[in-house]
N, C-alpha and C positions, 0 to 999 in steps of 0.2 A: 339114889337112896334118899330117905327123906329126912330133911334134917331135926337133928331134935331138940328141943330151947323152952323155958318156961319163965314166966315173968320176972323169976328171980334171977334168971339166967339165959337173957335174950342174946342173939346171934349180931355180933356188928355187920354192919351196910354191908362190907367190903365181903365176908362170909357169904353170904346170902345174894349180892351180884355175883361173887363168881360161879354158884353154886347156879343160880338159871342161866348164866355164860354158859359153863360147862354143859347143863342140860340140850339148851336149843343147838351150842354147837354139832349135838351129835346127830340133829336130825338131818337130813340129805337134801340135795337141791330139790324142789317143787317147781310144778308151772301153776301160776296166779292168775286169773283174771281180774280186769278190773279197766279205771278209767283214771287219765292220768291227770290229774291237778297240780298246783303250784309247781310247774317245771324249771328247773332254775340251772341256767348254764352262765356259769361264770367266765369271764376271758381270761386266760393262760390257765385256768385250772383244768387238769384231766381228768375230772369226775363230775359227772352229772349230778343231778338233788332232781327228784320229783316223789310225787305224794301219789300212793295207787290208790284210788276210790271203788268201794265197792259201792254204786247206788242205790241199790233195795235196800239195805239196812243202815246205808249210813257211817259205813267204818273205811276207815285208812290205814294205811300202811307204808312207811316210808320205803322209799327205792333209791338205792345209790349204784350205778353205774358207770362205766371206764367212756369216755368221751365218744373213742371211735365204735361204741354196742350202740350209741343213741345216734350217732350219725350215720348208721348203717341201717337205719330204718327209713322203709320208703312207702309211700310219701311224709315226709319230715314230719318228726314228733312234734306234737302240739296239745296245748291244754284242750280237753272236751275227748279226747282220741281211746279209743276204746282199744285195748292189746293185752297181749299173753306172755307174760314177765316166767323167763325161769332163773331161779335165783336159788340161792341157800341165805336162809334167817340168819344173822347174825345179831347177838348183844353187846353191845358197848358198856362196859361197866363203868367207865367213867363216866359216863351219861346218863347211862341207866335208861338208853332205847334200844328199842328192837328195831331193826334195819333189813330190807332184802337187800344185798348183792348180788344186780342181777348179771347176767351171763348173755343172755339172748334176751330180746326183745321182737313179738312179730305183731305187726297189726292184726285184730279180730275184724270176721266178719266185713262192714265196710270197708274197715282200713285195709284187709288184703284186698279187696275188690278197687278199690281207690290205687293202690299199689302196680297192679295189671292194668289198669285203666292211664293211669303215670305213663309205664311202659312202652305202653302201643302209640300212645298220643309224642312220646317223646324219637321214636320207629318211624312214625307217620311225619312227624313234621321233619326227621333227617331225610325224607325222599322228597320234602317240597311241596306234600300235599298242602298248607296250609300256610304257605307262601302268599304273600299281600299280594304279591305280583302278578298270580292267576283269577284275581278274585277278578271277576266282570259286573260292569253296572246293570244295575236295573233299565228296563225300557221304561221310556217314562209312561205312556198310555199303552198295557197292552193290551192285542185282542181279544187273547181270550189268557186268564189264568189257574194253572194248572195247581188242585187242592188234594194232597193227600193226609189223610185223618183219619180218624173212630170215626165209626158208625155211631151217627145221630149224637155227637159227643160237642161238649163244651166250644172244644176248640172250632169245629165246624162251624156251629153257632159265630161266634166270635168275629170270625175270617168273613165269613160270606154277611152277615149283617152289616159288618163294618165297612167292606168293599163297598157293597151297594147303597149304603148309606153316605159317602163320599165318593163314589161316583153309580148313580146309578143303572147304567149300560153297559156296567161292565159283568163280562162273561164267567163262568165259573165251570170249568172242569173239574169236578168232584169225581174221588177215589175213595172209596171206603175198607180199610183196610182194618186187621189187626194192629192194637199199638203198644201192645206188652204179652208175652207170650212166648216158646219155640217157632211160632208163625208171621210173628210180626216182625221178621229183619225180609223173610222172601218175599210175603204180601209188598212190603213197603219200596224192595226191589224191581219188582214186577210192573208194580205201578209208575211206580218214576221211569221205567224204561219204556215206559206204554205214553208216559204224558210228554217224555223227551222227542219222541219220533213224530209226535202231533205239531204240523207243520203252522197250525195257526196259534199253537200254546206259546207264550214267549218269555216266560215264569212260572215256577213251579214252588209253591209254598210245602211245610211239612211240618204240620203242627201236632201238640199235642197237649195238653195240660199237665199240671204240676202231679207229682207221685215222690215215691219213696227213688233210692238209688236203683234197684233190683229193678223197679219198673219201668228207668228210663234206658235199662241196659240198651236193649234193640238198637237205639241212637247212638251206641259207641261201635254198634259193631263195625271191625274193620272191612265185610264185604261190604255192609252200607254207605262207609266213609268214600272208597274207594268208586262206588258206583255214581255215586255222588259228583266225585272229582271225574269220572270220565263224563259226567253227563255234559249234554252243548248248550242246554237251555241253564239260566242263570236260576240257581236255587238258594231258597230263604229260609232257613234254620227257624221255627216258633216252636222250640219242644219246653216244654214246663215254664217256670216263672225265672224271677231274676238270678235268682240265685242258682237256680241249676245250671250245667255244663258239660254238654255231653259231648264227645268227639263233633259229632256233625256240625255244630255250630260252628268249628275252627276250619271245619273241611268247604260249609256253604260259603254262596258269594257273599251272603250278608244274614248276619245276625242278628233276628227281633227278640226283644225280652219277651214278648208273648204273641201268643193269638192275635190280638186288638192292636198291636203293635207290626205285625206284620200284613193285616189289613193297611194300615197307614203307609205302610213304604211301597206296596206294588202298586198301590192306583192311585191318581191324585186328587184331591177334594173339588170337587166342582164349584162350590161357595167360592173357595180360596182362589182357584184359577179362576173363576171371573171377575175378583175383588183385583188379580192380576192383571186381566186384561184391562181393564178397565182403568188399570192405571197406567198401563204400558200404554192407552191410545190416549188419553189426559196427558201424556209423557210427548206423544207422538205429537198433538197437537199445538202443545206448547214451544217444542223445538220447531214445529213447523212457522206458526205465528210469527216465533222472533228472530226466523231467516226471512220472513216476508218484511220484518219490519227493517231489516237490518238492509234487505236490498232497495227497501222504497226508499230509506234514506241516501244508501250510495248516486239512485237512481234522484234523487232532488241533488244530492251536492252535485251530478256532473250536470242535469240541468241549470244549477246555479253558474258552472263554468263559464268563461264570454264568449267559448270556442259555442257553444249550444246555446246561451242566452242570447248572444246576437250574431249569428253566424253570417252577415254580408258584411260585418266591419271585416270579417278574416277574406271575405271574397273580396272587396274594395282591397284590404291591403295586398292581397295576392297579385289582383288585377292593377294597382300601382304596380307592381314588382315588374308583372309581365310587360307592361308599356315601357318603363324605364327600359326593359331588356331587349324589346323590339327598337325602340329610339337610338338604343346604344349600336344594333346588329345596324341598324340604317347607317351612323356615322362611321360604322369601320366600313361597309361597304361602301358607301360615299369617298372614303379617304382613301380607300383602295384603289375607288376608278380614280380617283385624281391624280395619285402619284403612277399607276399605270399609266396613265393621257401624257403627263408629265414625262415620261420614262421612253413613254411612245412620241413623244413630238419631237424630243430631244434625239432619237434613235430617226427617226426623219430627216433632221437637218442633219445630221451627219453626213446620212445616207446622202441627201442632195447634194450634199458640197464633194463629197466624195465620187457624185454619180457621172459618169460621164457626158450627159443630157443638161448639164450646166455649164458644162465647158461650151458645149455648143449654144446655149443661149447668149453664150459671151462671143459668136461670131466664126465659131470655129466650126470646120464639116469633117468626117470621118468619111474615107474616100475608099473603095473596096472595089477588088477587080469583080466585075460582073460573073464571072465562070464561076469561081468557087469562094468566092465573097472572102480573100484575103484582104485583111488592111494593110494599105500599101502608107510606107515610108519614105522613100526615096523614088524621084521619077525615074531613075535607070531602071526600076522593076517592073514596067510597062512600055507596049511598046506602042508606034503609031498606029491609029485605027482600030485600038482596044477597048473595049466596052468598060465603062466603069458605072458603078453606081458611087454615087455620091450622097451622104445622108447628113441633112442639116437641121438645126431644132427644129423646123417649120413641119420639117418631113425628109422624105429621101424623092433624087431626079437620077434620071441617066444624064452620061455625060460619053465622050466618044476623045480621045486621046488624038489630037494634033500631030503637027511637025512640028519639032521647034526651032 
């Protein structure tokens, strides 16, 4: 009802707030659109503060929210974020604002598309697809490298100028494909299965330039991802600019922020690698120099040695050595014959004085019967006209046994 009041007789604050309280109360929850500004989550508080913008005209609307309605949106609320608030209007009359209380919160347009993109990427990376530990290096010079892209599009431009521009021999397998469209997740399929099996392809680029979200869909697809991850040739992610991020960048072996960017990592600058080599043999030759100078030295101090500066003082002293040691071998053998001679003359006159052939030089004869040459002791053991031999220092005689 409408209220009724004239100058003489105007309504207090407190009338007139409760009276559009009561009004707005009675309208029913809405769904809003709009975009969310100054988002404000306090710690330990369980209500949200954000501002809903409408951009065309310019107008707001504040949104108050229970903690777990704003954390239950995916991917996470954030100022700039365009979403579809359903709420019921409420008045504060103490305040004297009007407030949505919202209920639901979904993301519009990007934000559910970013939401489903969230999902799969988070799907994907629980199987491993995007695991650092499968990523594989680049070849550093390959044969040939494999280009999938638009027809006659930026990025092509980009890749193959800049390849051949930092190296120019190098080879380019171009695929022209769809790069946004229903057609452009199989074209792009087809082709990477076609440049994987090419046995001299050893890189496989897949570029595209910059666009809207919707235009880079194709690069999230998961059959893309997945073909990607089975492929054997090491693949380079160049879809749009720095800021975009499409599945495949997380699924390839390496990721270029652009076109011109990924010209620079598959092939390597010819300028640069000869400024390399060039120092690498400057490198070479310097360490070579001062092993040479470092053995000519060694090679003077052992010539400086006396064993090498005068090498017959070491032969003179050797050859002393050897003289003394011959001189010394002569006196033991010298002293060996002597006490042998000594050993042996002495072992002589023993022998002589012992010998029985001394006895008989002192007069004495050894008398022996002729028959079987016994030495006889006593003349009873012979008889007359027995043969003897008689042997005296001179010699030996016969003798012939008497009467007596």
């Amino acid at each position: 009802m409408a209220l009724t009041s004239t100058a003489e007789q105007p309504l207090p604050v407190r009338t007139v707030s409760r009276a559009v309280g009561e009004w707005i109360n009675r309208l029913g929850r809405v769904w809003v659109e709009g975009q969310v500004t100054q988002l404000v989550r306090r710690p330990g508080m369980g209500t949200v503060f954000l501002t809903l913008r409408d951009p065309v005209a310019d107008v707001s609307l504040r949104v108050t929210c229970p903690r777990a309605v704003c954390d239950a949106v995916g991917p996470a609320l954030v100022d700039g974020a365009r979403v579809v608030v359903w709420g019921k209007p409420a008045f504060h009359p103490g305040r004297g604002t009007l407030a949505l209380a919202a209920v639901e919160i979904r993301p519009l347009g990007a934000g559910a598309l970013l939401a489903r993109l969230e999902q799969l990427r988070a799907t994907l990376a629980a199987e491993g697809l995007f695991a650092p530990a499968r990523k594989r290096p680049l070849p550093f010079l390959p044969a040939a490298v494999g280009l999938i892209t638009g027809r006659a599009s930026a990025a092509e431009r980009d890749v193959v100028e800049n390849a051949r521009r930092r190296w120019p021999a190098v080879r380019i397998e171009l695929r022209e494909v769809a790069v946004q469209g229903p057609l452009a997740v199989s074209q792009v399929i087809d082709a990477l299965r076609e440049l994987d099996r090419a046995p001299d392809v050893e890189v496989i680029v897949i570029a595209r330039g910059g666009g809207s979200l919707e235009d880079l869909l194709p690069f999230s697809d998961e059959a893309l991802v997945r073909a990607v991850a089975a492929a054997r040739t090491p693949v380079v992610s160049a879809i749009g600019h720095e800021q975009d991020a499409p599945l495949l960048d997380f699924v390839a072996d390496v990721r270029a922020s652009t076109p011109t960017d990924a010209a620079k990592r598959v092939v390597p600058d010819v300028g640069e690698q000869a400024v390399g080599v060039a120092q690498l043999r400057d490198r070479a030759r310097r360490t070579l120099e001062h092993r040479l100078d470092r053995e000519e030295r060694r090679l003077a101090d052992l010539r400086r040695r006396p064993v090498l500066a005068a090498p017959w003082v070491e032969l003179d002293r050797r050859g002393q050595d050897v003289a003394a040691l011959r001189a010394r071998a002569r006196r033991c053998v010298h002293h060996a014959f002597d006490v042998t001679e000594r050993d042996l003359t002495a072992a002589r006159a023993r022998m002589r004085a012992l010998s029985p052939a001394a006895t008989l030089d002192r007069g004495y004869a050894v008398v022996q019967r002729a028959s079987d040459g016994a030495v006889l002791r006593d003349p009873a053991e012979v008889e007359a006209g027995e043969r003897l031999a008689v042997r005296l220092a001179g010699g030996q005689l016969g003798a012939v046994v008497g009467e007596n």
